[in-house]
matplotlib code that plots the C-alpha trace (Angstrom):
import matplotlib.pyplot as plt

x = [-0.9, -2.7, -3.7, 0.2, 1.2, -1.3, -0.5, 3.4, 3.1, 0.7, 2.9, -0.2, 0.5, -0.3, -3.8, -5.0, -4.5, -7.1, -10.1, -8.8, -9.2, -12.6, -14.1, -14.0, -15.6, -19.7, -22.5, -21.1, -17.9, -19.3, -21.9, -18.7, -17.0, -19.5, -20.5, -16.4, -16.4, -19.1, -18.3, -15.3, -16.6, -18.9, -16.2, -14.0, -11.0, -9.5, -10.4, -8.5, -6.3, -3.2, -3.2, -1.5, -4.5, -6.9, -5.1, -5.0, -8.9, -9.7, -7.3, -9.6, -12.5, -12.1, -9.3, -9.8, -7.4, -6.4, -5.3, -1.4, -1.7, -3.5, -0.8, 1.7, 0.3, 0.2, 3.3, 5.0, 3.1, 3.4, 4.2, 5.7, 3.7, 1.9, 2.5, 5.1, 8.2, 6.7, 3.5, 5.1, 7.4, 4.8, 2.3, 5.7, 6.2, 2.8, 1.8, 5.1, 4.2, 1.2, 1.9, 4.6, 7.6, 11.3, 13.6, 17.6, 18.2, 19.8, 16.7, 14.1, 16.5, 16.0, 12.3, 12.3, 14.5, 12.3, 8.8, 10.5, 10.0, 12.2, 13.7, 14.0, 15.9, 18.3, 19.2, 19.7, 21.5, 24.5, 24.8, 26.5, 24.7, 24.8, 21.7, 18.1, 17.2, 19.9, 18.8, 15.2, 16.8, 18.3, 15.3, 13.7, 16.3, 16.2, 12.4, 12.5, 15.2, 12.4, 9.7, 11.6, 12.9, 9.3, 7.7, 10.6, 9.8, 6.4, 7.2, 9.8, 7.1, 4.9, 7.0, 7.9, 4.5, 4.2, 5.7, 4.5, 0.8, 2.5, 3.7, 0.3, -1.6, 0.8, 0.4, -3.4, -3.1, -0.6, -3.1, -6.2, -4.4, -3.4, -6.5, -7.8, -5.6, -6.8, -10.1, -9.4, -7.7, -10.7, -12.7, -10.7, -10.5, -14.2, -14.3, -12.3, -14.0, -17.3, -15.3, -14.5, -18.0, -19.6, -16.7, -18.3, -22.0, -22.8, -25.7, -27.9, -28.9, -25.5, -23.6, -21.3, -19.8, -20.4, -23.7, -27.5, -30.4, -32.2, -29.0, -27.8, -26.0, -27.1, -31.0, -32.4, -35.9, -37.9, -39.9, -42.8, -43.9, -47.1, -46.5, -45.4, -41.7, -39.5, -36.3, -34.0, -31.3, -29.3, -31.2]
y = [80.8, 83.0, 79.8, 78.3, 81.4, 81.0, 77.2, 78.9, 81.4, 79.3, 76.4, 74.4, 70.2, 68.6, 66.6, 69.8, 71.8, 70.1, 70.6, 74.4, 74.5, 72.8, 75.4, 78.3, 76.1, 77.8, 77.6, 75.4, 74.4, 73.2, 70.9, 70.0, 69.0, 67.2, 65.0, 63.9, 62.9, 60.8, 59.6, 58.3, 56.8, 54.8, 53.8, 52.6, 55.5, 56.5, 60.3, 63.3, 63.8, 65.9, 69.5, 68.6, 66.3, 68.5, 71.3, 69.1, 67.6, 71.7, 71.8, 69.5, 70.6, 74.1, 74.4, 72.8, 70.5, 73.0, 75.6, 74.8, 74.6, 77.6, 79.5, 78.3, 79.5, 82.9, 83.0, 82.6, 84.8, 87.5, 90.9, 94.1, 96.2, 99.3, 97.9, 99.5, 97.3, 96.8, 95.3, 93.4, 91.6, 90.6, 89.4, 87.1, 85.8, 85.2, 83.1, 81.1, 81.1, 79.3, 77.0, 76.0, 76.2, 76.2, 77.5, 78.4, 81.8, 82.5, 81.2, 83.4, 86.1, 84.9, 85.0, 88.5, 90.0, 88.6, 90.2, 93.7, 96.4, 97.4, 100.4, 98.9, 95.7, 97.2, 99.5, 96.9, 94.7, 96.8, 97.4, 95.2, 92.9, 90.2, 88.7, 89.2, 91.6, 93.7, 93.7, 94.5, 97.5, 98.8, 98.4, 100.6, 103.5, 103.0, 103.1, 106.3, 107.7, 107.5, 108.6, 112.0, 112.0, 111.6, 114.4, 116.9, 115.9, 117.7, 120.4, 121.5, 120.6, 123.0, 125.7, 125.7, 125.7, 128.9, 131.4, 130.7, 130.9, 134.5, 134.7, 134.2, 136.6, 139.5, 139.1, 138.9, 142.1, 143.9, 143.3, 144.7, 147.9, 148.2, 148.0, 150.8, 152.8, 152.5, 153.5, 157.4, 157.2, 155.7, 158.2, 161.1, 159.6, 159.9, 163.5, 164.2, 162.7, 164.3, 168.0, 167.4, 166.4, 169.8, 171.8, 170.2, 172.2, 175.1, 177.3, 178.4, 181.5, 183.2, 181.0, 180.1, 176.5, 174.5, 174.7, 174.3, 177.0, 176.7, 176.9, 180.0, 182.5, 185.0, 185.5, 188.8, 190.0, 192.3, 194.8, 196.5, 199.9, 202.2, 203.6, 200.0, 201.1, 198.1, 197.5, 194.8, 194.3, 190.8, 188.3]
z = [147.3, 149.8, 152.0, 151.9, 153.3, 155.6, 156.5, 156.4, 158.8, 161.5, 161.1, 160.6, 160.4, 157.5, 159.2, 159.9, 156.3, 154.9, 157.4, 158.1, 153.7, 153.6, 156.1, 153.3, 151.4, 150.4, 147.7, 144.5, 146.3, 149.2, 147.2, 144.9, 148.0, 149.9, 146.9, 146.0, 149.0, 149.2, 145.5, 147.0, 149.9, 148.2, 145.5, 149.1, 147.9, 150.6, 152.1, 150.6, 153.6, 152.3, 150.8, 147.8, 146.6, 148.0, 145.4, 143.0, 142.8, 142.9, 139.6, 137.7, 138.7, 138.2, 135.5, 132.1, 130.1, 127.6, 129.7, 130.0, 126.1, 125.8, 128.4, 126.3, 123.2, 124.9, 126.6, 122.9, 121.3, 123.9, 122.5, 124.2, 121.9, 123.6, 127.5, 129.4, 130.3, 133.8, 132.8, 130.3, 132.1, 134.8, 132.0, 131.1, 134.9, 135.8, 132.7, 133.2, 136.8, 136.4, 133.4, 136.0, 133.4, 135.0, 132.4, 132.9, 133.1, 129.5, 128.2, 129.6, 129.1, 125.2, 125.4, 127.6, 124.3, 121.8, 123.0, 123.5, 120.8, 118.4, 119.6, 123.0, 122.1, 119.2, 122.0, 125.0, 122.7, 122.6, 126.0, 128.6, 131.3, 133.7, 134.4, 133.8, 136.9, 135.3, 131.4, 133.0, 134.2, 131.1, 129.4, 131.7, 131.6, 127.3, 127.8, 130.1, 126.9, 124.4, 126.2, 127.2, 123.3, 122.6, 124.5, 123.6, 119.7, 120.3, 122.1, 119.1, 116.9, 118.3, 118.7, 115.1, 114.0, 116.5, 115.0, 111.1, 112.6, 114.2, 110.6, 108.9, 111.6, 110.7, 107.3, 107.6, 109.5, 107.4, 103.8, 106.2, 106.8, 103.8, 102.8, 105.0, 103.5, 100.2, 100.9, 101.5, 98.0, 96.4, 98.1, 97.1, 93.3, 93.6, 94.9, 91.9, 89.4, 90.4, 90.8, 87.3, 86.0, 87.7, 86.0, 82.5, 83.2, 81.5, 82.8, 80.0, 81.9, 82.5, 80.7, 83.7, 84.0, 87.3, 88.1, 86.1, 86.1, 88.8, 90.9, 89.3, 91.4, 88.8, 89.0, 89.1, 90.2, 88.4, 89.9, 88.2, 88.7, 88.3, 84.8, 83.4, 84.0, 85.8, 87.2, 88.4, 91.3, 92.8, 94.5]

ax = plt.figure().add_subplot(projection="3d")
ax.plot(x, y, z, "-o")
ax.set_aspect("equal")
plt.show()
């Protein structure tokens, strides 16, 4: 395609499209090229002169048998699936393109609709067209639809899981102070329970209640004197 444009824009004759071809021509090519034509020398066929059978002899050499088949195959089969509507329609035109099929316009437009997905084509079907340049263009505004439908799905999806994970985090906060405030409680049940065990102590000495022996309040000293007399006073 790149060298008719070429031959197009020159206005290059069609003697000369040939030779201008040939001298691209390196490594395998120029071997394959030098040896056909040879071969067909020594068979007495006549020269490859015209572009056309020029294109055509690099066709079977390079292209194999199957591959119209095989383009077929894929051109039916051909899916919208996770391409966007501009790559799948060029996949469509460029394998009809070069299996070199020529279909009217109603039935391409058949073959466009059938490849598209679901909630694409339910959509398009509905709507009015005229040709397939227009139904390509509603497809793309119904494509645009879902993917803004799609992306606003998850940001409402993520702000309503938001505020229950605020929810939980409160709550998990709440129970942890109220659990800080139970422990003076506790602690204040235990000063009370031990006040009450010390009020259950007698002292054996005076008798009092709170306290043992050796932490009497109570002692007294004695004090002896020269003539064995004695007397006592308060700690």
């Amino acid at each position: 395609m790149k060298v008719e444009q070429l031959f197009t824009c020159h206005h290059v004759s069609e003697e000369k499209k040939v030779p201008l071809a040939t001298l691209s021509f390196e490594g395998n090519v120029m071997y394959w090229w030098t040896g056909l034509e040879r071969d067909r020398r020594l068979h007495r066929d006549p020269p490859i002169e015209y572009w056309n059978d020029l294109r055509g002899a690099l066709r079977r050499r390079h292209i194999p048998s199957y591959y119209n088949r095989e383009l077929m195959d894929k051109l039916q089969r051909l899916q919208q699936k996770n391409m966007s509507l501009e790559d799948y329609r060029q996949k469509m035109e460029l394998y009809m393109m070069r299996a070199s099929i020529k279909e009217e316009e109603t039935t391409i437009i058949a073959r466009f609709l059938s490849g598209l997905n679901l909630e694409i084509r339910d959509k398009v079907e509905l709507l009015p067209y005229r040709d397939l340049n227009d139904l390509i263009q509603l497809c793309i505004k119904v494509e645009q639809q879902n993917l803004r439908k799609g992306s606003s799905r998850k940001e409402s999806s993520y702000s309503n899981s938001y505020p229950k994970k605020e929810y939980r985090r409160e709550r998990e906060d709440s129970i942890k102070k109220d659990k800080h405030k139970e422990t003076p409680k506790s602690v204040g049940k235990d000063v009370s329970t031990s006040q009450s065990r010390s009020r259950d102590i007698q002292c054996f000495k005076c008798h009092g209640r709170g306290h043992i022996a050796s932490q009497c309040p109570n002692r007294r000293t004695m004090i002896l004197r020269e003539r064995g007399e004695y007397s006592s006073q308060d700690d």
